[in-house]
N, C-alpha and C positions, 0 to 999 in steps of 0.2 A: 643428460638429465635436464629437465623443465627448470625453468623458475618462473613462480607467482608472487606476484605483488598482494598482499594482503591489506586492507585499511580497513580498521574499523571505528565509524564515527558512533561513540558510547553512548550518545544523551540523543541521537536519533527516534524520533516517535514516542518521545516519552511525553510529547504535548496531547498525543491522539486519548487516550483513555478517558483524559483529567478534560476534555473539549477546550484543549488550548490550540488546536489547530497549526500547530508546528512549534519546534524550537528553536527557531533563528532569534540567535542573540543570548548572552547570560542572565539577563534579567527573568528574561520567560523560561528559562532551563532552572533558573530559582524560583522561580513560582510554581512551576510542575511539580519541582521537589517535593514544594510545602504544598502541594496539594494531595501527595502520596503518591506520586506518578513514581515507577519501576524501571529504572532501564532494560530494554528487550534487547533490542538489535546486537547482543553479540551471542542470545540465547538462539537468532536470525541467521545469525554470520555459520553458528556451531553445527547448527542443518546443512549448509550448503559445506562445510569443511568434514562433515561426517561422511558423504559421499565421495567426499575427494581423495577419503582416510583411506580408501583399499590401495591407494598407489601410492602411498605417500613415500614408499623407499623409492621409490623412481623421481621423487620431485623435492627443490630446494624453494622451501618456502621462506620467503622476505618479510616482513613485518615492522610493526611498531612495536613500541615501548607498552607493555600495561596493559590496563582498557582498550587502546587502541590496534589493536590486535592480538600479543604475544600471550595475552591469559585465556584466551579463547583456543588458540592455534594448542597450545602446552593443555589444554582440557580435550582438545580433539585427538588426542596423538602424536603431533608433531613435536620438531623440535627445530623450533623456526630458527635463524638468521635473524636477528634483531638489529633493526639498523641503528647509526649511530646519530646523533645530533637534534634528534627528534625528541621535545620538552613532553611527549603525552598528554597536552594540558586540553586535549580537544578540542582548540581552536579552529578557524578554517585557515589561519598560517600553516599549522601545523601540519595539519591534513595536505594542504598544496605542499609543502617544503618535501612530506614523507614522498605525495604520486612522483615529484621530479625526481627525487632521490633515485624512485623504485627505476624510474623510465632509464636514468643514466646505468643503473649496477646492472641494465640488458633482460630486463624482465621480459618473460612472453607472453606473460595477462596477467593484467592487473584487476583484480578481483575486487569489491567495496562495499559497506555494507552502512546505508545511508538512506535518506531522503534524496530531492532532489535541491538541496541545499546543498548537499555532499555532490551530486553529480555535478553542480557549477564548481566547488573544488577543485576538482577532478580535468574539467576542462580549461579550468583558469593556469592550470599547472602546468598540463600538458600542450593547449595550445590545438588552433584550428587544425594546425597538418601535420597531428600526429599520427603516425602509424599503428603505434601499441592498441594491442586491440584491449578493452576493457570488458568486463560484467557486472554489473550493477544486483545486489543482492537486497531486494525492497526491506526498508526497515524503516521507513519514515514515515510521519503523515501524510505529508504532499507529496504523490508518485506521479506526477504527470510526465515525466521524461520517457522517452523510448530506449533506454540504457538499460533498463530496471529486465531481470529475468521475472517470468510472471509468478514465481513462487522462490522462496530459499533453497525446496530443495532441486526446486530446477536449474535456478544460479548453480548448485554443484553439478548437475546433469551435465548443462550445455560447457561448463570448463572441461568434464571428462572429454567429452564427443570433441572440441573444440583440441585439448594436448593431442588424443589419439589421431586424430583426423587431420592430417598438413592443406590439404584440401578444403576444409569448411568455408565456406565463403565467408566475406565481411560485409557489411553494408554501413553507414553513416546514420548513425542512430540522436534522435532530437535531444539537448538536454534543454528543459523546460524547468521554470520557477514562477512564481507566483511571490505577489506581496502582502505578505502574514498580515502587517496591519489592517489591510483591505478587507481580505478574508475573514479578522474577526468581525469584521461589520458587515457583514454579508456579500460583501462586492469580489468578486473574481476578476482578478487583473496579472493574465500570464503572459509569459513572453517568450521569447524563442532566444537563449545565451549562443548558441553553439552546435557544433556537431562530435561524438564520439565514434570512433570505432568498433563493431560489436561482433561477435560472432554469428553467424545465423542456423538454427537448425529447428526445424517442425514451427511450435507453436512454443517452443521455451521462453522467447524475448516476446514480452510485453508490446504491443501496439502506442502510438502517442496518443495521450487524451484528448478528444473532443469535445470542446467545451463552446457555452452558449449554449439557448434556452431552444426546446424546439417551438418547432413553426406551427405548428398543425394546433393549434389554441382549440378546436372542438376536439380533438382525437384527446386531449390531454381533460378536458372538461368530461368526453365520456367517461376516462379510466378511472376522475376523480367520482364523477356518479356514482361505478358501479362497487368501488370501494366502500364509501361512506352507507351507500346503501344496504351493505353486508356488514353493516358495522355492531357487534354485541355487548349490550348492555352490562356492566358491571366487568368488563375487560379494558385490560390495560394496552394503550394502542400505542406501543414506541414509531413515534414518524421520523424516518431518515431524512439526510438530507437533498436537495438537487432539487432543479428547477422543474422535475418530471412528477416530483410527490406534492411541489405549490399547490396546485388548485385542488389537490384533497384539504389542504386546512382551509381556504379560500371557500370549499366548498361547505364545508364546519362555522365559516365565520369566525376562524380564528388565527391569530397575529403566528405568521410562518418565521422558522431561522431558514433562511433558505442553505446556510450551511453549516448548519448545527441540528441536533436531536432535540426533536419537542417532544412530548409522552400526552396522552389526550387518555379520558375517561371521562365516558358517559355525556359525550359532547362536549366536552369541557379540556380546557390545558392546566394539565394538572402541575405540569412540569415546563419551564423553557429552558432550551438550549444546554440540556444535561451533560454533564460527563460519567464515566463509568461504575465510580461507586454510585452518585445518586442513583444511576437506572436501579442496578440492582436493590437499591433498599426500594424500591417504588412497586418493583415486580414480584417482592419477597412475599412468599405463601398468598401469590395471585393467578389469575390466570392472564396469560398478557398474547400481544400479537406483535408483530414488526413490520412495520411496511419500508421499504428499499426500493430504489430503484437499480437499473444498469448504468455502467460506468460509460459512457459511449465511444466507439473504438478500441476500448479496451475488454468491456464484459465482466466486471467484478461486479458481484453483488455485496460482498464483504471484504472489507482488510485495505481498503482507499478512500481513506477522506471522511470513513464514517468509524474508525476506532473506538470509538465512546460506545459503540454496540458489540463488545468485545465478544471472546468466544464463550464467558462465563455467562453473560446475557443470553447467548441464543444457547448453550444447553439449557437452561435454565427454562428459556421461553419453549422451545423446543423444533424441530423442523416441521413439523406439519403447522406451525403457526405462524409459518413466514410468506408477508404476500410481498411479492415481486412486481414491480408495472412500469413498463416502459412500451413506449411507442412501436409495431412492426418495423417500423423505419428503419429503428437503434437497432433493432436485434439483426435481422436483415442486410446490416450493414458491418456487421462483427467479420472479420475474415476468418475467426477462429472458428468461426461453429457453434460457438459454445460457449457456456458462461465459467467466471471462476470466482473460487473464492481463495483468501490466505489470511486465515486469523489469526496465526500463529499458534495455532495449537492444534494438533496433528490427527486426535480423535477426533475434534470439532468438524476438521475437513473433512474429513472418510464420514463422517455424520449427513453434512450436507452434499456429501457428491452423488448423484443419479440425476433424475428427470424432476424438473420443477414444475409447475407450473406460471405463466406470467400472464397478470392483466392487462391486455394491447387495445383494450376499447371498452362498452359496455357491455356486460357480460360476454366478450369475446377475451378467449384464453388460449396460449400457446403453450405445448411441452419441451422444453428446452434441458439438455444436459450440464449438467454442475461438476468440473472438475476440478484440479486444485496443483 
């Protein structure tokens, strides 16, 4: 019989909606609260344990106390193993105390369901030369690490493929962080903590993010032309974030978050630096558009870093109204093929999955496949 390490970090990505841009720290986990932010990530953890659920008599699963696993695992079907000495209180103690726990009681994967605040847990616990191999199940804001499976229910996928398969190879996957202060202020400053162990199979595991602004300043000035220049009056324009959609507000004459949601009508900023109820009351009984870019090395156009445009904005906004623009370069440079989204909500995906369109210059357009 298997054993999985389960960890669920509970207040993961509940800064993404409310445009708190992560929650590292209690101060900012109390301000998300009182902003009306929802805890998801064990609603995140419950997809990837739903998949796991057909074998579960074959598997002894290990967990936390509460929130941090055991009521997610007991709502999937299981009947975890609760370990003992672990206070639930969701701290990053707590979380390190539980992976070394998991690592000592002989686990064979340890499963997580976090940011990449969680993935520096996870490696602070376990340490450079461990062997346990781990999967990282995305539920944060900030997912720049290569730990992360590129969706929850593929985090359960690649664990199946990974017990069944003795065989699947490992590789040493990045875990990367960034500092929240900076990032509220528009400044991106990542770094490289460590290396994890991961399983490898198809396109399940997430790419590392590449970050920094592109080079090509005219190629980025066309896509901002040909954007603005399709732009319809009395429409509401949600602009994402990243340094790819800059010079469309630049190109408007108007004051960019470069890592936050600005919303623009009729030339104007009608909106800065939104979180997700305001979108929605902005777009309510309008016609609205989205403009997004691609994640570079990874290929999300939703569900990283721009949460504030959640899955209730884009049905709402709808898929024929989403423009897409990045550079041939970024696409071109995807190993997947193809782009992804993970909004957390499962219609939303099967919504947006097919052929996109993406603006790669002045009226130059690619058809790119959207899976999830």
């Amino acid at each position: 019989m298997k054993k999985i390490g389960l960890i669920v970090n509970p207040v993961a990505g509940m800064g993404g909606k409310v445009g708190l841009k992560g929650t590292d720290g209690p101060e900012i986990v109390e301000k998300a609260r009182a902003m009306g932010a929802r805890a998801e990530s064990a609603d995140k953890a419950a997809i990837a344990l739903q998949v796991l659920s057909a074998g579960k008599n074959e598997l002894e699963l290990l967990t936390c106390p509460g929130a941090m696993g055991e009521e997610v695992a007991r709502r999937c079907g299981f009947d975890p193993r609760v370990i003992s000495g672990i206070s639930a209180q969701t701290t990053a103690d707590d979380t390190e105390k539980a992976a070394r726990e998991m690592a000592n009681l002989g686990v064979d994967l340890l499963i997580f369901a976090g940011g990449d605040g969680t993935a520096r847990n996870i490696y602070n616990a376990l340490g450079e030369n461990s062997t346990l191999p781990a999967i990282g199940i995305p539920a944060g804001v900030k997912i720049h690490s290569a730990v992360y499976a590129t969706t929850p229910r593929n985090a359960g996928e690649l664990a199946v493929q990974f017990l069944k398969d003795a065989g699947l190879p490992l590789r040493r996957a990045e875990v990367m962080d960034i500092d929240e202060e900076a990032f509220r202020e528009g400044r991106l400053s990542a770094r490289l903590y460590g290396y994890l162990q991961v399983p490898c199979a198809g396109d399940l595991m997430q790419h590392l993010k590449i970050g920094g602004a592109e080079t090509e300043a005219s190629v980025l000035e066309a896509i901002a032309e040909s954007v603005v220049e399709k732009m319809e009056q009395d429409v509401v324009y949600i602009i994402g974030p990243g340094s790819t959609i800059g010079p469309v507000m630049n190109k408007l004459g108007l004051d960019n978050t470069l890592l936050g949601v600005d919303v623009v009508l009729n030339g104007k900023l009608l909106a800065k630096d939104v979180n997700e109820k305001q979108l929605l009351d902005l777009i309510k009984g309008k016609r609205a558009k989205i403009v997004v870019t691609v994640i570079g090395g990874q290929g999300y156009i939703f569900g990283r870093g721009n949460q504030q445009i959640s899955a209730d904005v884009i049905r709402q906004t709808g898929k024929e109204n989403i423009i897409v623009v990045a550079t041939r370069e970024k696409i071109f440079s995807l190993e997947s093929g193809h782009l992804f989204v993970d909004t957390g909500d499962e219609v939303v995906n099967k919504m947006l999955c097919g052929y996109i369109k993406i603006t790669t210059g002045y009226n130059e357009e690619l058809l790119y496949r959207v899976v999830y």
